[in-house]
N, C-alpha and C positions, 0 to 999 in steps of 0.2 A: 863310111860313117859321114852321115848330114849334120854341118853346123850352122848354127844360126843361132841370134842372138834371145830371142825371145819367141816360143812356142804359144800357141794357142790351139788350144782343141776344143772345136767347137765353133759353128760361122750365121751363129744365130746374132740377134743383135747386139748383144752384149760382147761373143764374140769377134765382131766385126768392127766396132765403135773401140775395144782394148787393141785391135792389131791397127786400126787406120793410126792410133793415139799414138804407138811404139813407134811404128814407120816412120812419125813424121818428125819424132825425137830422134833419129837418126838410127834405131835399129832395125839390120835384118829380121824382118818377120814372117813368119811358114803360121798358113791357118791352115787345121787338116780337120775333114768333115764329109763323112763315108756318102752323107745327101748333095754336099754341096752348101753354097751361099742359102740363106733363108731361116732356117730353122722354122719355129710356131709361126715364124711372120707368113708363111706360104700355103697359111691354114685361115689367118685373117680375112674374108672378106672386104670391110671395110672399118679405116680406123678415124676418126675423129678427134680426138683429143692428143695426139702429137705433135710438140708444141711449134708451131710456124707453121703447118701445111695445112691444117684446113681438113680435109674430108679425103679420105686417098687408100687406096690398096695395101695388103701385106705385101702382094708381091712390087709393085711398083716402089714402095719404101725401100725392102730388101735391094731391088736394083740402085738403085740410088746408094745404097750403104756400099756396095760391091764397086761399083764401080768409082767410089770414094775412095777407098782403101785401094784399090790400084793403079790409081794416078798418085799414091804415096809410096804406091813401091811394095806393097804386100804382095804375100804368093800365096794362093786360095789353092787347094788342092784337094781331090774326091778320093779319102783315104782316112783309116780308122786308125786312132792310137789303142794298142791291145796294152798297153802298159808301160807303167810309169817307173824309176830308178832314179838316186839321188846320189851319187857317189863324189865326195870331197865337195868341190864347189859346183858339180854339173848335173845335168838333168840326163839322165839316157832313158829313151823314150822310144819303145820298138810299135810300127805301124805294120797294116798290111802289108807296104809296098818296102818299105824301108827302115833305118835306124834311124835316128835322128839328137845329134848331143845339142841341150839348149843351155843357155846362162840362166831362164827362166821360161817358168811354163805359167800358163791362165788356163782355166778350166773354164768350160762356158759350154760344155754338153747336156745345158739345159735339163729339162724332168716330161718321163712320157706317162702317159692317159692313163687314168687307173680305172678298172673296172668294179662293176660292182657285184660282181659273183651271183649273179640270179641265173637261177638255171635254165639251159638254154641261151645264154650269153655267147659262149663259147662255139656253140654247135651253129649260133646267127650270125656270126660276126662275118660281115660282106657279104650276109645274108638278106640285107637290113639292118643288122647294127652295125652303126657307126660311130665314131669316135672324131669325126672331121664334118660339119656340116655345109664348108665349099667344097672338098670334095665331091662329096656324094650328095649331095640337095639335089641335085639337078634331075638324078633318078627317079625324084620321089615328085614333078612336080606334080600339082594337080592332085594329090593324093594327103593321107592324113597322115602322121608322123607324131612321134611321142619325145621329149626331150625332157630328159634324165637329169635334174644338178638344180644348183640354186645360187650361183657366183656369180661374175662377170661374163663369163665363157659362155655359159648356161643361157644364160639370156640374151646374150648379144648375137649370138647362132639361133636362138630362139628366130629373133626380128629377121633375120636374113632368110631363114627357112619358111617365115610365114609370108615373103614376098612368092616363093616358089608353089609352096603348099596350099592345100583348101582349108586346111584344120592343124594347126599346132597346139597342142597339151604339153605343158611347161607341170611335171613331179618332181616335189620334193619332198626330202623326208623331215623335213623340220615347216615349224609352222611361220615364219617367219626367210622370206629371201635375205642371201648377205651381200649379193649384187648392190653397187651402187645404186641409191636412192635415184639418181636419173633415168635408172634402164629402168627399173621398175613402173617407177611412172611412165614408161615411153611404152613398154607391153603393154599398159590398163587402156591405150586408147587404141590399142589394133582388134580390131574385133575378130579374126581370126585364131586368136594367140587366149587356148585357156588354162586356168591350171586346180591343179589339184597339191593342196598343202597336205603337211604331215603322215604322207604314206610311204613308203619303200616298193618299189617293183621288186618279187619275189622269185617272178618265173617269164620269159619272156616265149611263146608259144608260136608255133610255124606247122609247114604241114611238108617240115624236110628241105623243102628248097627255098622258102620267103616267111620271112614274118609275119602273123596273122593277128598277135593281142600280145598284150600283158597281163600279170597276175599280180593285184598290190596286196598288201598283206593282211588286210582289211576281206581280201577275198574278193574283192571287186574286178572284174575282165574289162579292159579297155582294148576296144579293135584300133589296129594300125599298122600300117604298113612298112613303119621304118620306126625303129628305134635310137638316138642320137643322144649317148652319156660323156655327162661333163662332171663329173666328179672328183674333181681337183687331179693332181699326178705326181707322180712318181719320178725320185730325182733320178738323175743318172750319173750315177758316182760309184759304180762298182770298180772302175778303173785306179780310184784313191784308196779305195778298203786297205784299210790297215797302213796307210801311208798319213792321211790325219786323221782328226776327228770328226766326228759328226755326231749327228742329231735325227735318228730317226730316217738314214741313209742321206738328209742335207747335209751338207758341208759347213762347219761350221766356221767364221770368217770374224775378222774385226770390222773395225767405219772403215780401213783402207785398202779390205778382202786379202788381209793375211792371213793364211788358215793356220796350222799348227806346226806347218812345215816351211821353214826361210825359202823364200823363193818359187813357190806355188802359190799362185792364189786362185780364189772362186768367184766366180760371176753369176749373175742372171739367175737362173730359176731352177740351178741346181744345187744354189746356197741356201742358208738358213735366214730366208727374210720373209718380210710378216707382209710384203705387197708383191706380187709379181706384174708387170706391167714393159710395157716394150720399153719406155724414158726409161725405167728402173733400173733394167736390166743395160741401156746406153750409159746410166752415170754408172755403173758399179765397174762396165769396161774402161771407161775416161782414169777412174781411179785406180782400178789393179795395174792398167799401165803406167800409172804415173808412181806407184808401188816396186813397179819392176823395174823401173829406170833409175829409180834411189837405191834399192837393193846393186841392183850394176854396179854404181857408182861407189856406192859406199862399202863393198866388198873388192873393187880394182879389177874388176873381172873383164 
């Protein structure tokens, strides 16, 4: 059995910003993360509005947080917690590789890609549809591409995709974007980037091996050769079920991410918050550690 003082699972930003915070308050900290350091940041192309830097990468951000938290002393590890246990004051926490007793745990395994059930979704998927537009852009340059959502996500892969693409079509099923009013004005002046309001892709159409159109529900066929949906996502908190509460599979949390359970708390964008955003998801790690270091303390653990 592995002891350590403060578990986190989960080595997304939020992740990595709650174990740098632990470490430097003087506790052993174990971050376990079946991908690794990054989380969504390694899907970012480029971010802008993170406060001090300027214009800069997910993944160069992500290195910078990593190799933060390991000049404090954190241990980063490529390994899945399968389940959580609370017994007396402890946490026992079984992984792929091992056990693990903690004084506290953070949850920070983020929310994945939610689809949107059009037929032929399923049968395209890395067939042309994609769910990651650094990923896969680069397949498609030169070529026309269809992009599913109406958020932040949605349109910020929009821009990055119509550097690569000839033709980006930006659908949504509402008549009105919820994407910040900047992005929206930054699509109206790329002349590559169109869209079409208030339809649903119904059926997304191929000829077996590659994607060919879509079907909106209007009946309308739009040709294209890659499909990229942003349709908000799905948390990932099957590993708490039944251990707190939640909201709709979020986690439900106070202002200092105490979920329902002493000594668990939630981070980032597997919690029940109304903005998900990379700063967000850094203060909510700042605070769950500073959460778990009063619980420490004020239990003599």
């Amino acid at each position: 059995m592995r002891e350590v003082d403060i578990l986190v699972i989960g080595a997304g930003p939020g992740g990595m910003s709650a174990a740098q915070y632990a470490a430097r308050a003087g506790y052993s900290t174990l971050v376990l993360d079946p991908m690794g350091p990054g989380g969504q940041l390694l899907y970012i192309d480029e971010i802008e509005n993170y406060p001090g830097l300027g214009k800069t990468s997910g993944y160069v951000l992500s290195e910078a947080m990593e190799n933060q938290c390991k000049e404090f002393g954190v241990e980063i590890e490529y390994d899945e917690a399968t389940k959580i246990e609370k017994k007396e004051n402890r946490f026992l926490v079984t992984s792929s590789y091992s056990e693990i007793e903690a004084k506290a745990v953070i949850l920070a395994t983020g929310a994945s890609h939610r689809h949107i059930g059009a037929k032929g979704e399923e049968e395209y998927s890395g067939k042309g549809v994609s769910y990651c537009a650094t990923c896969d852009g680069p397949f498609f340059r030169g070529q026309k591409v269809v992009v599913v959502g109406g958020g932040d996500t949605a349109l910020t892969d929009a821009i990055y995709l119509s550097k690569l693409c000839k033709d980006v079509v930006v659908i949504h099923r509402r008549e009105a974007f919820r994407a910040q009013k900047a992005l929206q004005e930054k699509i109206k002046d790329i002349p590559n980037i169109s869209t079409v309001m208030g339809r649903n892709v119904v059926e997304i159409k191929g000829n077996g091996t590659k994607v060919e159109s879509v079907i909106l529900d209007d009946g309308k066929e739009i040709e294209t050769n890659g499909v990229f949906v942003f349709v908000g996502t799905v948390p990932n908190s099957k590993i708490v079920e039944g251990l707190v509460e939640t909201d709709n599979g979020f986690v439900l949390t106070d202002e200092k991410m105490n979920t329902t359970l002493s000594g668990l708390y939630a981070v980032g964008d597997v919690r029940n918050t109304s903005f998900r955003q990379v700063v967000t998801a850094t203060g909510d790690g700042a605070k769950a550690a500073h959460s778990a270091d009063e619980y420490i303390q004020e239990n003599n653990l």
